[in-house]
N, C-alpha and C positions, 0 to 999 in steps of 0.2 A: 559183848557176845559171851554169850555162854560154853564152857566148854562140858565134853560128855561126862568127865567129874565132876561135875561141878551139880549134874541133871540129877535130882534124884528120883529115880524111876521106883515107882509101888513093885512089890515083890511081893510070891503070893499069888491066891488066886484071885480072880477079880469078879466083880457083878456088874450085870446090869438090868434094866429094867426094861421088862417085855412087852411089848405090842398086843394085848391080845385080839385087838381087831389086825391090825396085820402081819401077826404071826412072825414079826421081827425084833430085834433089838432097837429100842427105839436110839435114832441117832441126832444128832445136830452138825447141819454142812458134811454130809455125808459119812461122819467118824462115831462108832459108837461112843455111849454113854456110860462110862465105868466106875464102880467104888471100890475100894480094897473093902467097905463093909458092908455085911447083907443089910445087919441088923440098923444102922443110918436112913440104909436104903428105903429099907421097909419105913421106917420112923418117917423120914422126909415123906413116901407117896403111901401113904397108906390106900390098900386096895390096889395097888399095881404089882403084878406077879414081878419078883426079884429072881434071877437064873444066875447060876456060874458062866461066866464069857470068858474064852478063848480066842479074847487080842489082844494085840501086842499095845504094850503103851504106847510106844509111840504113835501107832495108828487112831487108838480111840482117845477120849476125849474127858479126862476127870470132870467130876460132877462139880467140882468146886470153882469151875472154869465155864461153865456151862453158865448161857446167858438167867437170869433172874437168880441166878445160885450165888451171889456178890458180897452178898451181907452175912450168907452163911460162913461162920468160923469151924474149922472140925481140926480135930476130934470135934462133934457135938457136942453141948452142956444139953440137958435137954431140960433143962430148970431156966435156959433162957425162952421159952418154949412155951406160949400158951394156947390149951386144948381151945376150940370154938364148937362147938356142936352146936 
């Protein structure tokens, strides 16, 4: 078991990545989706509005825990990263 020292919680402010058809913070299992970095952010969804969010870690949900996000390592290298256009 983990104890609350042991948690290392992001500090800082945090992002997430916006809903523009519903006008939400898009979530998974109902806990938003958060990064300490915009710039990731933006890099991972390109085309998805990135905003400053105001929750608490412990209620929202790191991006790097976030289902198909598994293989991703961050900090990002972004030279492990190949463009497809």
């Amino acid at each position: 078991m983990t104890t609350a020292e042991e948690t290392k919680l992001p500090t800082g402010q945090l992002y997430g990545l916006w809903g523009s058809a519903s006008g939400q913070f898009l979530t998974q299992g109902g806990r938003v989706i958060f990064h300490t970095s915009r710039e990731e952010l933006e890099f991972l969804f390109p085309g998805t509005e990135v905003k400053p969010v105001d929750v608490s870690p412990l209620e929202g949900i790191p991006i790097q825990y976030v289902r198909g996000m598994e293989a991703v390592q961050f900090p990002l290298d972004r030279s492990e990263f190949r463009c497809q256009t």
